[in-house]
Each structure stands twice: as C-alpha cells, then as structure tokens.
C-alpha positions as CSV (number, residue, x, y, z in Angstrom):
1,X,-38.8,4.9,-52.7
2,X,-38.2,6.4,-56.4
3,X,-39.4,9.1,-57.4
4,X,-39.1,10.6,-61.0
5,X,-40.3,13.9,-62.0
6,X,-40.5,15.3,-65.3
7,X,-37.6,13.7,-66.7
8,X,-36.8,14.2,-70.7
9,X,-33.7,13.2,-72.7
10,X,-33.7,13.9,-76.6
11,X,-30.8,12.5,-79.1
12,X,-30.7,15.5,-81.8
13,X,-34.7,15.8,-83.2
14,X,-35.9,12.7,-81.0
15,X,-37.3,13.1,-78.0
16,X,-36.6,9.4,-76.1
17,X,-38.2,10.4,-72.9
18,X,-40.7,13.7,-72.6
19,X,-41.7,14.8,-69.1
20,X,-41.6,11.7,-67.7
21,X,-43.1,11.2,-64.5
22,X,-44.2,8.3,-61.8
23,X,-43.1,6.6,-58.4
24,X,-41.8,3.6,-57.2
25,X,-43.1,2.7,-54.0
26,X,-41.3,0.3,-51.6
27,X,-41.6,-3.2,-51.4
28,X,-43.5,-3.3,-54.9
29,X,-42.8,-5.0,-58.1
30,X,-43.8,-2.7,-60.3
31,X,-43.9,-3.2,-64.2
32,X,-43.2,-0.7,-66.7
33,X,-44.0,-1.9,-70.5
34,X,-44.5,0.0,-73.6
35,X,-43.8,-0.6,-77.3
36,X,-40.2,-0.2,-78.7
37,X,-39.6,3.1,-78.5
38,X,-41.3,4.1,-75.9
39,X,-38.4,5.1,-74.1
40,X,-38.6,2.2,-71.3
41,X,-34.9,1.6,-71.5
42,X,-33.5,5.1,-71.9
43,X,-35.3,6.1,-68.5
44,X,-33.3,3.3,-67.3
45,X,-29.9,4.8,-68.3
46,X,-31.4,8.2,-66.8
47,X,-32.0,6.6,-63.4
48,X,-28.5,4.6,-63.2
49,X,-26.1,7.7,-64.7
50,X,-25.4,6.4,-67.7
51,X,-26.8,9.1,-69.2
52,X,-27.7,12.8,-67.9
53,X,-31.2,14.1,-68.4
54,X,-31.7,16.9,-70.4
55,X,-34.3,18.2,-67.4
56,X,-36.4,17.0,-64.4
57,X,-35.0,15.2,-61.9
58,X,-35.0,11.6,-59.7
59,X,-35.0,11.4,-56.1
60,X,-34.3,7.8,-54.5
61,X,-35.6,7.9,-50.2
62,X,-35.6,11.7,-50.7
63,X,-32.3,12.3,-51.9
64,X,-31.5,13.6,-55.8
65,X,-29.7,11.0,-57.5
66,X,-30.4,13.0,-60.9
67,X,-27.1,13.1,-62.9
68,X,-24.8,10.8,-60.6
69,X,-22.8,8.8,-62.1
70,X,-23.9,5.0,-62.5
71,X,-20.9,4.1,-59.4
72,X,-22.7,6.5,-57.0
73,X,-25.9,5.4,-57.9
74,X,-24.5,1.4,-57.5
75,X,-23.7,2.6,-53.8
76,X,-27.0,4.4,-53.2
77,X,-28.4,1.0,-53.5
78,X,-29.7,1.0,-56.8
79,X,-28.8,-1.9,-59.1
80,X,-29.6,-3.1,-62.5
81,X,-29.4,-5.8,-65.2
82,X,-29.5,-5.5,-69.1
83,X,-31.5,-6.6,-71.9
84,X,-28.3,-8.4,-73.1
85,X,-26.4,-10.2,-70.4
86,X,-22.9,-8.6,-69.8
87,X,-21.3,-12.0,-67.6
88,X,-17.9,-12.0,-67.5
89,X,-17.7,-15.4,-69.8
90,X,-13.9,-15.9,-69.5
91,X,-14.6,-15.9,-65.6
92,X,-16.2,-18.9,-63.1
93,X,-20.1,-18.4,-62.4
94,X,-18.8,-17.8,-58.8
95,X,-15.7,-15.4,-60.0
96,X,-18.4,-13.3,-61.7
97,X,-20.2,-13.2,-58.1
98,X,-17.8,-12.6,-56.2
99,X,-16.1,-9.3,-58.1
100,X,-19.3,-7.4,-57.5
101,X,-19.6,-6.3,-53.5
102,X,-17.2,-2.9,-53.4
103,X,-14.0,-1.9,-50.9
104,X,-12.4,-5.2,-50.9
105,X,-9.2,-5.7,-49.0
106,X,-7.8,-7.5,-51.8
107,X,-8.4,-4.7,-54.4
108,X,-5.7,-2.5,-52.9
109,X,-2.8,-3.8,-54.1
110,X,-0.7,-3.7,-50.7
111,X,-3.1,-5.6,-48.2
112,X,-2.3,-9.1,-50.0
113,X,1.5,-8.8,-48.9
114,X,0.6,-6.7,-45.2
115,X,-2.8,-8.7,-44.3
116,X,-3.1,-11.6,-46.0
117,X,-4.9,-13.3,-43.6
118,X,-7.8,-10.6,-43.6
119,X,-7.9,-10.6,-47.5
120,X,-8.4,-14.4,-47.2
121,X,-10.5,-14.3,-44.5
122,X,-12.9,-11.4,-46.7
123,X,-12.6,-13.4,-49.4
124,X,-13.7,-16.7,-48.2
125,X,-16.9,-14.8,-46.5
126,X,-17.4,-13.2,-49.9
127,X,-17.2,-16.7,-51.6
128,X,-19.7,-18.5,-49.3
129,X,-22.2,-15.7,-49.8
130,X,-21.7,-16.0,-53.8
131,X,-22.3,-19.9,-53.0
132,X,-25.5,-18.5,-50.6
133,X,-26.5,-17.0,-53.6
134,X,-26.2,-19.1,-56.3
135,X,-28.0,-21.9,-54.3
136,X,-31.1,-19.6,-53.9
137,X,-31.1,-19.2,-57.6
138,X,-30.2,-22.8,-58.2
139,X,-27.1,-22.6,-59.9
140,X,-25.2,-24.2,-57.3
141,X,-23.7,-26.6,-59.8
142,X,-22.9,-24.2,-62.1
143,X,-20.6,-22.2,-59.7
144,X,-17.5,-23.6,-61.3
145,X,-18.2,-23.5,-65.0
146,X,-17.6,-20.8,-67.2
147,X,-19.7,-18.2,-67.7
148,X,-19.9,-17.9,-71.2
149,X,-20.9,-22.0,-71.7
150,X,-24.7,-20.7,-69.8
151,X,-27.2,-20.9,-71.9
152,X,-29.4,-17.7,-72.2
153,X,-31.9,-18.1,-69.4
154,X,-28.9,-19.1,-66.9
155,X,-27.3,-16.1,-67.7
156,X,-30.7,-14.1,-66.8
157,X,-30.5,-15.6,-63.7
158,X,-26.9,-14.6,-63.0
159,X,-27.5,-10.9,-63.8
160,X,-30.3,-11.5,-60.9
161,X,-27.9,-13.1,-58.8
162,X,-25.0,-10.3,-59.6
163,X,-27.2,-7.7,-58.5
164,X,-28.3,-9.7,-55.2
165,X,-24.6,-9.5,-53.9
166,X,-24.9,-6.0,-52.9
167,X,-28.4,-6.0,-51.2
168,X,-29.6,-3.5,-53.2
169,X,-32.8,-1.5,-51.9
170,X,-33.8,-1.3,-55.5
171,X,-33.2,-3.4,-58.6
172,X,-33.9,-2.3,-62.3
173,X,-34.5,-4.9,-64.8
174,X,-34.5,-4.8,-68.4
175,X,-36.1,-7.4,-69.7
176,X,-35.6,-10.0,-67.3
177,X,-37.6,-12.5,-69.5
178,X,-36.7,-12.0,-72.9
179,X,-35.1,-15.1,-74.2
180,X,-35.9,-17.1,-71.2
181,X,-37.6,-20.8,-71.7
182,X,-40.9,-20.8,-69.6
183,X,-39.5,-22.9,-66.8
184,X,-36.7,-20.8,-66.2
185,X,-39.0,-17.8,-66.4
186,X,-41.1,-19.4,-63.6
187,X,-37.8,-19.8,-61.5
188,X,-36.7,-16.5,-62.1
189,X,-40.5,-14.6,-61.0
190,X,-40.6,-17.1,-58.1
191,X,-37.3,-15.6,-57.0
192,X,-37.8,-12.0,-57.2
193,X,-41.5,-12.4,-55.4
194,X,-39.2,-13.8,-52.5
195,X,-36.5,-11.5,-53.1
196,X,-39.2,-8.6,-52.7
197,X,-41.5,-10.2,-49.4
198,X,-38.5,-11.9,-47.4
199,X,-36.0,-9.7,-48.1
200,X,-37.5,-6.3,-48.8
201,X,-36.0,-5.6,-52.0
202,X,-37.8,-3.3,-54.4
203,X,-38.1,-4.0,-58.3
204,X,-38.9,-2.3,-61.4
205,X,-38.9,-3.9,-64.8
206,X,-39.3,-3.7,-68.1
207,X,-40.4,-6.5,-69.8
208,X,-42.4,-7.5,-73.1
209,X,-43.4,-10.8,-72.1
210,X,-47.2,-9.5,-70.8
211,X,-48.4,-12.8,-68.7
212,X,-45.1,-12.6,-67.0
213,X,-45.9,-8.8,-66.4
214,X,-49.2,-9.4,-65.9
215,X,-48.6,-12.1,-63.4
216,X,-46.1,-10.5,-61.1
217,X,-46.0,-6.6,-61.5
218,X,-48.5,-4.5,-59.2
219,X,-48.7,-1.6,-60.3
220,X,-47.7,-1.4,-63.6
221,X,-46.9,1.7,-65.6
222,X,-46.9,2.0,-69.2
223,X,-45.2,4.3,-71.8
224,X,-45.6,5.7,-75.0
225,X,-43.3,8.1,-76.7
226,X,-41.5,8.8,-74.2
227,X,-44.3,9.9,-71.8
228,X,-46.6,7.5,-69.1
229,X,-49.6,6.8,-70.7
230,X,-51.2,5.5,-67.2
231,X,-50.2,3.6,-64.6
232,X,-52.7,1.2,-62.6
233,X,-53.2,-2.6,-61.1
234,X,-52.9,-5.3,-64.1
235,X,-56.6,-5.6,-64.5
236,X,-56.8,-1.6,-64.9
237,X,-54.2,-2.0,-67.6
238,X,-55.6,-4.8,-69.3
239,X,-58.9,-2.9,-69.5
240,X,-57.3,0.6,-70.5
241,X,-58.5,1.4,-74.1
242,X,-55.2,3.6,-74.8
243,X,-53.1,0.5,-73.4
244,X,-55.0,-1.6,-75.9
245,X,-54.4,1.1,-78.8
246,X,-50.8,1.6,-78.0
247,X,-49.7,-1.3,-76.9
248,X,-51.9,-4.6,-76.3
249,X,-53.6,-4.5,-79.5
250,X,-56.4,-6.3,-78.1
251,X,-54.6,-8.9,-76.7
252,X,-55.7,-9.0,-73.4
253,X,-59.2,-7.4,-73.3
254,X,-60.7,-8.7,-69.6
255,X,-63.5,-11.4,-69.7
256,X,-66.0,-11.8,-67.1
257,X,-64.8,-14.9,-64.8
C-alpha cells in the first residue's frame, strides 16, 4: 500500500531522516519504533506534507504522494494522529467528530439559506455516524462533554475516532499509547485490530511502549538515525542484536517457551 523510497530530510547539519526506505503492505499493523531521534516522527511529517523531503520519494497504491500537501494527502486516504492530542477542547466530543468528513453542504455559506433541508438532512447523517463512532470506541457518554475535560487516554481515543470519520485506507499514528493507563491501552489495540480485519483499514505506528508494539505490530520496522536498521516479525526484532544495541537494551532478549 505505501511505499517509501529513499527518503531524507536534514534541518541545517542534522540529517532527521537519511535514505529512508520500507513498505507498508495492506491490511497490516505494522510498527515502527526507534530511540528519540531516530527520525520516527519526521518520516511522519514527510508522508502527510507537512514537510517536503529533501529527496526520494512516497508512492501510496502506486501513485506519488511525495511533496503534497497534508489536505491532498487527507483525501488520498491517508490520516494521522499526534503524539500530543490536538481536540478541539472548546468543542462537544461529537462537534470535534463531526467537523472532520470534507465537502459539506453546510460549509458553503449559501446552502443553509437555499437548501436547508439537505444541510440538515447531511448533518443529521453526519451526526449519527459520529455517534456510530463514538459507540465503537466507547465514548458514547462522552459525546456531549467537552473536549478538553477528557482525560489523556480519552483523548487518544478521540484522535482514533477523528481519523475513523473519513474511512481512511491508511492511518499513521504517533504514539498512540503514550500516556494511556493500561486498560484504556487495551481498548484502544482491541480497536484498531478490528479496525484493521473488519474494516480493512491499514496502520502504521510509532510507539515506545514495546509490549503494546510487540503485541499488536506484525511486521515491525525499526529506525536509527534516520535510517531502517531492519524490519521483521516481533520475535525477529526481539532477537536482533542491533535492535538490542540500539534500542532494546536487552530488554527483551527471547527465552525458550
């Protein structure tokens, strides 16, 4: 589904990401990890358009979405969350929903006065899918509260939930788990595995948080310095004596049994 070939970005002297290459195959969740500074979330900006490569390229299904900007890329199919939640706090949990699906009626400004039935009719579908949504995620009760009053982990789940109002083909995120308590983690993998087998949705992620990684990813691909290091099934990665060096420090070193 992705494919990204030789792509390198540099800020003055530093080189954030250097030849970087790998693929995303369809209907995988596929991991990326690395230590800070490996350039995990500066490929990310690459891949969306918010920032141009200095060269290589990315091709999404065959077609070169290297350079476009982050709207073009948004109606490619390719969505994305950050490793600090950007809700909309002064909004509803719903309200934050239901701004995200593009070329609605009501957003040109003359179709409320000529068609008001059709922008209330588009509106009310809009509504029960961001309901649809929040219910899968459960944060059905939520849907009225502001945004800003959910507590981390709740607003993890919303980014997921923003992203899923589009039916993306493929979904980047950055640190999904990072300051997430261990139940809400569980609720948050448990929806992206069904998210990936019942709907056909594809993830990448970067994440820190290794058993969550190591538990839900296959393959997973790891970084250092702005390069892949390898990329392979979890037990490969576990095993890897580079991953271990660079990155795992040990930490999970494979046991027989």
């Amino acid at each position: 589904m992705l494919a990204v070939e030789r792509l390198s970005k540099s800020f003055g002297g530093l080189r954030a990401v250097d030849g970087c290459s790998f693929e995303v195959q369809e209907g995988t969740i596929t991991g990326l990890i690395g230590p800070n500074g490996a350039g995990k979330t500066t490929l990310f900006n690459l891949l969306t358009g918010f920032l141009r490569p200095d060269s290589g390229r990315a091709t999404l299904e065959g077609q070169d979405i290297t350079g476009l900007a982050p709207h073009h890329v948004f109606r490619r199919g390719v969505s994305r969350t950050f490793q600090i939640p950007r809700e909309l706090g002064g909004m509803t949990v719903v309200e934050n929903l239901m701004l995200v699906p593009t070329h609605q009626m009501g957003e040109r400004m003359w179709n409320p006065l000529v068609r008001p039935r059709g922008v209330r009719r588009q509106e009310k579908e809009v509504r029960r899918l961001a309901l649809e949504v929040l219910e899968f995620l459960d944060l059905r009760d939520l849907a009225n509260d502001l945004a800003v009053t959910l507590s981390g982990g709740q607003k993890k789940l919303l980014e997921l939930a923003r992203t899923m109002m589009t039916n993306p083909r493929l979904i980047l995120l950055d640190e999904p788990g990072a300051g997430v308590n261990r139940t809400l983690l569980k609720r948050l993998a448990s929806a992206i595995r069904i998210l990936c087998t019942e709907r056909e949705m594809t993830f990448l992620l970067i994440e820190h948080d290794m058993d969550f990684v190591m538990r839900l990813c296959t393959p997973v691909i790891v970084m250092s310095e702005g390069r892949v290091l390898m990329a392979g099934d979890p037990a490969e990665v576990q095993r890897d004596p580079r991953v271990l060096d660079a990155y795992l420090g040990g930490q999970y070193v494979a046991t027989d049994g």
